[in-house]
C-alpha positions in Angstrom: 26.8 8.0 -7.8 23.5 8.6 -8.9 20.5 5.6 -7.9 19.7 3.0 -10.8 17.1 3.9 -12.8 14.1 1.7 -13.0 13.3 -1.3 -14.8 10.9 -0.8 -17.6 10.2 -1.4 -20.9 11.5 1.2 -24.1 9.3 3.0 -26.1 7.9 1.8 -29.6 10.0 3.2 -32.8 11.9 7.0 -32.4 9.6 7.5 -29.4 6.0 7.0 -30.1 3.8 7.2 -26.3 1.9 4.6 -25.7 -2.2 5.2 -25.5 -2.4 5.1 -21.7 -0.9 8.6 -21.8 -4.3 9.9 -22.3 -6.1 8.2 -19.9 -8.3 10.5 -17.7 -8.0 11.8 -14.1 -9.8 10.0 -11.5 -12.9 11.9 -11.9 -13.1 12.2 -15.4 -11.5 15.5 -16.4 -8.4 16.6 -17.7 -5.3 16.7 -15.2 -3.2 20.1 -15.4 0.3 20.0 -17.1 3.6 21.1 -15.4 7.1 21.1 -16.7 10.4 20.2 -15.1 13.6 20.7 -16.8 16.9 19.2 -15.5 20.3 20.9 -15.6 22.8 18.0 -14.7 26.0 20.7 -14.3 27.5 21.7 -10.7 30.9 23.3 -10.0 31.2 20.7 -6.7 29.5 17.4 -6.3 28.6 17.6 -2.6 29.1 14.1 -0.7 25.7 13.2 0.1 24.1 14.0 -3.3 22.6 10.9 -5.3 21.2 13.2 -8.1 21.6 12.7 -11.9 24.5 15.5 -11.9 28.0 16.2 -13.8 30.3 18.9 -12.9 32.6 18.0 -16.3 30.4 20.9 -18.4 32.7 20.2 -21.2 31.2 16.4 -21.8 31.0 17.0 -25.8 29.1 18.1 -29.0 25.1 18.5 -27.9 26.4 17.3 -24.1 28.6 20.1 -23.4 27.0 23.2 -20.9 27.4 25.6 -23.5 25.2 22.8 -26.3 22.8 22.1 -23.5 19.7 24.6 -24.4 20.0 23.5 -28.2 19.9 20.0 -27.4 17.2 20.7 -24.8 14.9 22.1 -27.6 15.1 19.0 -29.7 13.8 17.1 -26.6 10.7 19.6 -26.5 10.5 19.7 -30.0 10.3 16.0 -30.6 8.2 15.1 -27.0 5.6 17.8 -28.7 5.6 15.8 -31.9 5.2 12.4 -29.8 2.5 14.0 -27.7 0.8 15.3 -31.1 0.9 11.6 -32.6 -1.0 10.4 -29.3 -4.2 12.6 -29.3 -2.5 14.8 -26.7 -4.1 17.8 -26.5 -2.3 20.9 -26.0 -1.9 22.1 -22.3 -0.6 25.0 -21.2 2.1 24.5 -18.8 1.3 26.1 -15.3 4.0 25.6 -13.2 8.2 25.4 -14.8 10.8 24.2 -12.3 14.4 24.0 -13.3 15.9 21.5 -11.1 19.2 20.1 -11.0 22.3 20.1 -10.2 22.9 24.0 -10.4 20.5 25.6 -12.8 22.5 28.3 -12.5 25.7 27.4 -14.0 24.3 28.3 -17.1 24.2 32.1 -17.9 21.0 33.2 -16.9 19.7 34.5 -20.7 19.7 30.3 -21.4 17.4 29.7 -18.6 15.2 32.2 -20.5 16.1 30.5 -23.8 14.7 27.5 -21.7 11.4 28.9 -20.7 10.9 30.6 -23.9 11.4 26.7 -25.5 8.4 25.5 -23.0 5.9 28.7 -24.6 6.9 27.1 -28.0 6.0 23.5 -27.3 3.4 23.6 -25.0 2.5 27.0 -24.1 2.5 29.1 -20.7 -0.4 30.1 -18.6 -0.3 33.8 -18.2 -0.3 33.3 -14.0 2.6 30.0 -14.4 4.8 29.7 -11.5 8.1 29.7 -12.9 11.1 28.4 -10.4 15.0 27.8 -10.9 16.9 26.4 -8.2 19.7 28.2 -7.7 23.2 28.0 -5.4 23.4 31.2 -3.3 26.9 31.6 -5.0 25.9 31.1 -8.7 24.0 34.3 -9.0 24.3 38.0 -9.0 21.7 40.5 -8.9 21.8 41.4 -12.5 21.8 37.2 -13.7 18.5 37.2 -11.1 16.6 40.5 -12.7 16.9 38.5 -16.4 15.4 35.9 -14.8 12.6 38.1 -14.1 12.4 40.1 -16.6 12.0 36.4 -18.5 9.7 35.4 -17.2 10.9 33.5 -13.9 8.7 33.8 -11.0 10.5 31.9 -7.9 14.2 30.9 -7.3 15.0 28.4 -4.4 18.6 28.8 -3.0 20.2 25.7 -1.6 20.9 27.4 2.1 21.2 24.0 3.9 22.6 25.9 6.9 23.8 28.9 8.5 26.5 27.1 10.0 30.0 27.0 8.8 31.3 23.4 9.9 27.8 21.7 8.9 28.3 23.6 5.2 31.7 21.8 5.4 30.5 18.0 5.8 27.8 19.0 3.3 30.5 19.9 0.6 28.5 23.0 0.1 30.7 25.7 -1.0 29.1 29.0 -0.2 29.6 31.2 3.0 26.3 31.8 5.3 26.8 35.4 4.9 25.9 35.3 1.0 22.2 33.7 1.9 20.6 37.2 2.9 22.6 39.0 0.1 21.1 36.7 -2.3 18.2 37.3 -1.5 18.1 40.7 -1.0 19.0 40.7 -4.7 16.0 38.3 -5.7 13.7 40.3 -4.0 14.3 43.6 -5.6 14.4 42.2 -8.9 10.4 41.0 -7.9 11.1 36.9 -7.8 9.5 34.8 -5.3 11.7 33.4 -2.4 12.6 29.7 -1.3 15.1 28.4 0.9 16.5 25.1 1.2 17.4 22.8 4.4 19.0 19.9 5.6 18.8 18.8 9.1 20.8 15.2 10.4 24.1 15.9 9.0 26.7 14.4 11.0 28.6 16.1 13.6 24.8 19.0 13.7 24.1 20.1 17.1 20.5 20.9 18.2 22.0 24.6 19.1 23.9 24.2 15.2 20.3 23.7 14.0 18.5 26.3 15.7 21.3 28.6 14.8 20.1 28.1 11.0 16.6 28.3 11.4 16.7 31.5 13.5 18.4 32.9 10.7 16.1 31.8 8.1 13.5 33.3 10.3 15.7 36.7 10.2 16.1 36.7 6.6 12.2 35.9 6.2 12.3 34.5 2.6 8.4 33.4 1.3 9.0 29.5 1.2 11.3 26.7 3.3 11.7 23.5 2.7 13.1 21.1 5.6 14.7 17.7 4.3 16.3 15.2 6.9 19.4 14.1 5.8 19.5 10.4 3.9 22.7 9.2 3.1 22.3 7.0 0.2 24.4 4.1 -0.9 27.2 5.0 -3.3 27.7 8.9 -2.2 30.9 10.1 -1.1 29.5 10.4 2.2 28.2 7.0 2.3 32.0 5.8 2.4 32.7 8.1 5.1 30.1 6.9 7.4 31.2 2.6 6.2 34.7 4.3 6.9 34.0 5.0 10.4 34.8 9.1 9.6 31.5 10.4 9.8 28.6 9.1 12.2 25.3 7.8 10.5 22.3 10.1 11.4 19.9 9.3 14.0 16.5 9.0 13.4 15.9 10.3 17.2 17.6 13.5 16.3 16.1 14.2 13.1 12.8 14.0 14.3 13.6 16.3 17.5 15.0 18.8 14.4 11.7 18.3 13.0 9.7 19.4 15.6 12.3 22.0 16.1 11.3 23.2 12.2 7.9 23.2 12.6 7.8 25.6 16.1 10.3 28.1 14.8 8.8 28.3 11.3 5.1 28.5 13.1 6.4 31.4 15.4 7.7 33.1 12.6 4.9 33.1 10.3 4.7 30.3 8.3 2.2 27.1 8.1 3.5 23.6 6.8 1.7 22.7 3.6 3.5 19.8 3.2 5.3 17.8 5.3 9.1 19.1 4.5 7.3 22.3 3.1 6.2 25.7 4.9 5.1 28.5 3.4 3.8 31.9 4.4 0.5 33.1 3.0 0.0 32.8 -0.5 3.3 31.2 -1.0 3.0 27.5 -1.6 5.0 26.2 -4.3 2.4 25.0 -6.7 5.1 23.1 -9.1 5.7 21.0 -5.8 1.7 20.2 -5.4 1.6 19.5 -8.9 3.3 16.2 -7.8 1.7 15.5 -4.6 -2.0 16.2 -6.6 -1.2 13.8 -9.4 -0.8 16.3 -12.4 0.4 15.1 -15.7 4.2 17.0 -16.0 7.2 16.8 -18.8 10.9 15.5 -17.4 12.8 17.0 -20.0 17.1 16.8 -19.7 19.4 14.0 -18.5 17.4 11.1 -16.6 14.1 13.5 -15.6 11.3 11.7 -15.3 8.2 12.4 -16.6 4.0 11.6 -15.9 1.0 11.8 -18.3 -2.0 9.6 -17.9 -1.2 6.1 -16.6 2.4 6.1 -17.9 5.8 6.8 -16.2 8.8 7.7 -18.0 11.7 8.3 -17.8 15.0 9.9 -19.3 18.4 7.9 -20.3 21.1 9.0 -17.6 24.0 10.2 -19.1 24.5 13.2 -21.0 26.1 12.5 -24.0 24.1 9.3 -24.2 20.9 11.6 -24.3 22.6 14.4 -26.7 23.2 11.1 -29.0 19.4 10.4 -28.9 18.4 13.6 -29.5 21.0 13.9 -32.4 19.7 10.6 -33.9 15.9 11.9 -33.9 14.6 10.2 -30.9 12.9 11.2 -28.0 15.3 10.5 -25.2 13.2 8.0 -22.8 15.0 5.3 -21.5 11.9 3.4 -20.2 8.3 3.5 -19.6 5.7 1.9 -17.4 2.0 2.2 -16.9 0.6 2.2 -13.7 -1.8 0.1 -12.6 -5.3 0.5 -10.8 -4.1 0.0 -7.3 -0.6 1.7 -7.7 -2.3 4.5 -8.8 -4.1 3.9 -5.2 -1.6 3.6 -3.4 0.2 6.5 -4.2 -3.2 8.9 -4.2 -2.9 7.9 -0.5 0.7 8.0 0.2 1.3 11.5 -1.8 -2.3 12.8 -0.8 -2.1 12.2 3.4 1.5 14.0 3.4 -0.4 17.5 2.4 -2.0 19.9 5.0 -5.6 19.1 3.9 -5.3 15.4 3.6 -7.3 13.0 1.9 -11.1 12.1 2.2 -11.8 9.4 4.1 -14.8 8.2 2.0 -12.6 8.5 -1.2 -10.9 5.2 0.5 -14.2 3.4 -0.2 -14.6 1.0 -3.2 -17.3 2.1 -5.2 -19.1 5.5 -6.3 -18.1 7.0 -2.7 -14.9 6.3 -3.7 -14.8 9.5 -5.8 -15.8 12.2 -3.0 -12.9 14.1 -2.6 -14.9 16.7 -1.3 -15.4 15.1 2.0 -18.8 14.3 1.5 -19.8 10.7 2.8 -18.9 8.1 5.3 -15.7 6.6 6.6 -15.8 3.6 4.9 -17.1 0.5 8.0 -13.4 -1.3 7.7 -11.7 1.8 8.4 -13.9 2.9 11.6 -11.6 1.1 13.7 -8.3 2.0 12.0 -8.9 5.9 12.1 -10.1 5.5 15.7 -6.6 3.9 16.5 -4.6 6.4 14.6 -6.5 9.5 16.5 -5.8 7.7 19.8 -2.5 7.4 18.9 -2.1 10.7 17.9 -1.0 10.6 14.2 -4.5 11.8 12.4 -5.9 14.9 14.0 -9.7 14.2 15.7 -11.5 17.0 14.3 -10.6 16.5 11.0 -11.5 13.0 11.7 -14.9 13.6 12.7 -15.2 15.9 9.0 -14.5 13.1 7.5 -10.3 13.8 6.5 -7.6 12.0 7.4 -5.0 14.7 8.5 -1.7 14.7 10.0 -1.1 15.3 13.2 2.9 16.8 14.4 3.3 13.6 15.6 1.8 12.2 12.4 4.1 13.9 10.2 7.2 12.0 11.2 5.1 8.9 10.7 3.5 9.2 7.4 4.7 6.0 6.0 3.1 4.3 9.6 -0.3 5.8 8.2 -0.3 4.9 4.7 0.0 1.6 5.5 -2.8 1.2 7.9 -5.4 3.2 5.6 -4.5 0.7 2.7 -4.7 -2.3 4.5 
């Protein structure tokens, strides 16, 4: 069961955008523009997942996997128009990701058909990062190369681990032997490298988790992300754990597996950018800091969510209910809302203090010092005391402290939420 969307009000007419969706960045300029597009078909629905997903890919006319890029390009057809009727300039997109569910269970020449949809509508910056997410059993070498040869840049493999019976309370469906084949296959076609995952899961050894991340460090892909295991209400694994089968994580040993991450992924090469993100050198995922930096971006497909200006939007749910929107000559946005002055705060400094670089402290200010994002200026008086606390506690690193950045420390990491709430108090 996928979470409840949130409550918000619908748009005007067939899906005019309200005026806040032009407001300015901070500082005046114009924010870059990303894309995401969501596939909502997987052969399994794994136990834990809470994502808009379907693996019924024969849901109806416009619904149906073999409709989905046709309906898709009515979406992007009619958010262009919207955008057009707002004073929206064009923006060429410079990141793609095509999230899911499994991108991947369509043929890979409509993933192309995708991407070639976003050039139409909004353009492509000749140097975009294009990613698909990908299930290490849904592709084959020559699927991967006409991804390439599209246009694609990146392709993330959901990996989770290189364990057998961790894969098996995960649902996941591939073997661990496929991982490196994969890609292998990605590599020689020229795509980018990402691999996927999830530490906690129940019945995980610390010696089960090492096991997977020596062999990511064997592999050597360019990019891994490192997610903790949440078990959300209403997933099949939910009921497990209320059932007494399964045991619920520990927050204890997901934090030990943290720490695990970061020393094995330092020793073999790569720097955490992010906290759930490493990367070796050159190989951020810049679709992923589009969120984290407050870009404007396009949700397009079943219940993706979207962000330009001040305004948050976001998809209706269900497939066929959003093929029915589309067919009737609406944009398919269940809901809006426009943030407000100090949510748009808040989240500056809860998205901005999880990435390697942090946020300036001045930029905490009220005021013009408010804006120097640089670095430049003071530590604003109140906060004197509060940064002093969180370097002797260890969660914001001193020298960065004394340059005038707030910056995670290892410790700090696995307490963001503990340090957002003490710089916005």
């Amino acid at each position: 069961m996928s979470p409840a969307q949130p409550v918000g009000e619908p748009l005007p007419g067939t899906g005019e955008l309200p005026a806040q969706v032009a407001a300015p960045a901070p500082d005046g300029g114009e924010r870059p523009f990303s894309v995401y597009l969501h596939v909502p078909y997987c052969r399994v629905r794994c136990g834990y997942c809470d994502f808009n997903t379907y693996t019924n890919l024969s849901m109806g006319r416009g619904a149906s996997a073999e409709d989905f890029v046709g309906t898709l390009a009515g979406e992007l057809r009619a958010t262009r128009r919207a955008m057009d009727a707002a004073g929206l300039p064009v923006r060429r997109a410079q990141t793609v990701f095509v999230g899911g569910g499994t991108p991947t269970m369509l043929p890979a020449s409509d993933l192309v058909r995708m991407l070639d949809l976003v050039r139409e509508c909004f353009g492509l910056a000749p140097d975009a990062e294009v990613t698909t997410e990908a299930n290490p059993d849904s592709v084959d070498e020559a699927g991967l190369a006409v991804l390439a040869r599209g246009g694609f840049t990146r392709v993330s493999f959901g990996m989770q681990s290189a364990v057998p019976h961790v894969l098996k309370v995960l649902e996941r469906t591939h073997e661990p032997a496929r991982v490196p084949r994969v890609v292998e296959w990605a590599r020689r076609t020229g795509l980018s490298t990402s691999l996927d995952l999830i530490y906690g899961s129940p019945g995980e050894s610390l010696e089960d988790w090492q096991r997977s991340l020596d062999a990511v460090a064997q592999i050597g892909p360019d990019h891994v992300s490192a997610y903790a295991l949440v078990i959300e209400e209403g997933t099949r694994m939910w009921g497990q754990v209320r059932r007494g089968e399964l045991p619920m994580p520990e927050d204890d040993d997901e934090a030990t597996k943290y720490e695990m991450a970061d020393a094995a992924l330092g020793r073999a090469g790569y720097e955490w950018y992010e906290i759930s993100n490493w990367a070796r050198p050159g190989a951020q995922c810049r679709h992923n800091r589009a969120y984290w930096l407050d870009w404007d971006w396009w949700g397009a497909g079943p219940g993706a969510h979207s962000h330009l200006g001040d305004v948050r939007l976001w998809n209706t749910k269900h497939p066929v209910a959003w093929a029915g929107q589309i067919a009737a000559g609406r944009l398919p946005v269940a809901g809006h809302e426009v943030i407000d002055a100090g949510s748009r705060e808040l989240e500056r400094i809860m998205l901005g203090i999880r990435l390697r670089e942090g946020i300036a402290l001045a930029s905490l200010a009220d005021g013009p010092s408010a804006n120097s994002a640089d670095g430049a200026g003071a530590t604003p008086p109140h906060l004197v005391p509060v940064v002093a606390g969180l370097v002797a506690d260890g969660l914001l690193d001193a020298g960065a402290a004394m340059r005038g950045r707030a910056v995670l420390t290892l410790r700090g990491r696995l307490m963001a939420d503990t340090v957002t709430r003490a710089l916005t108090q």
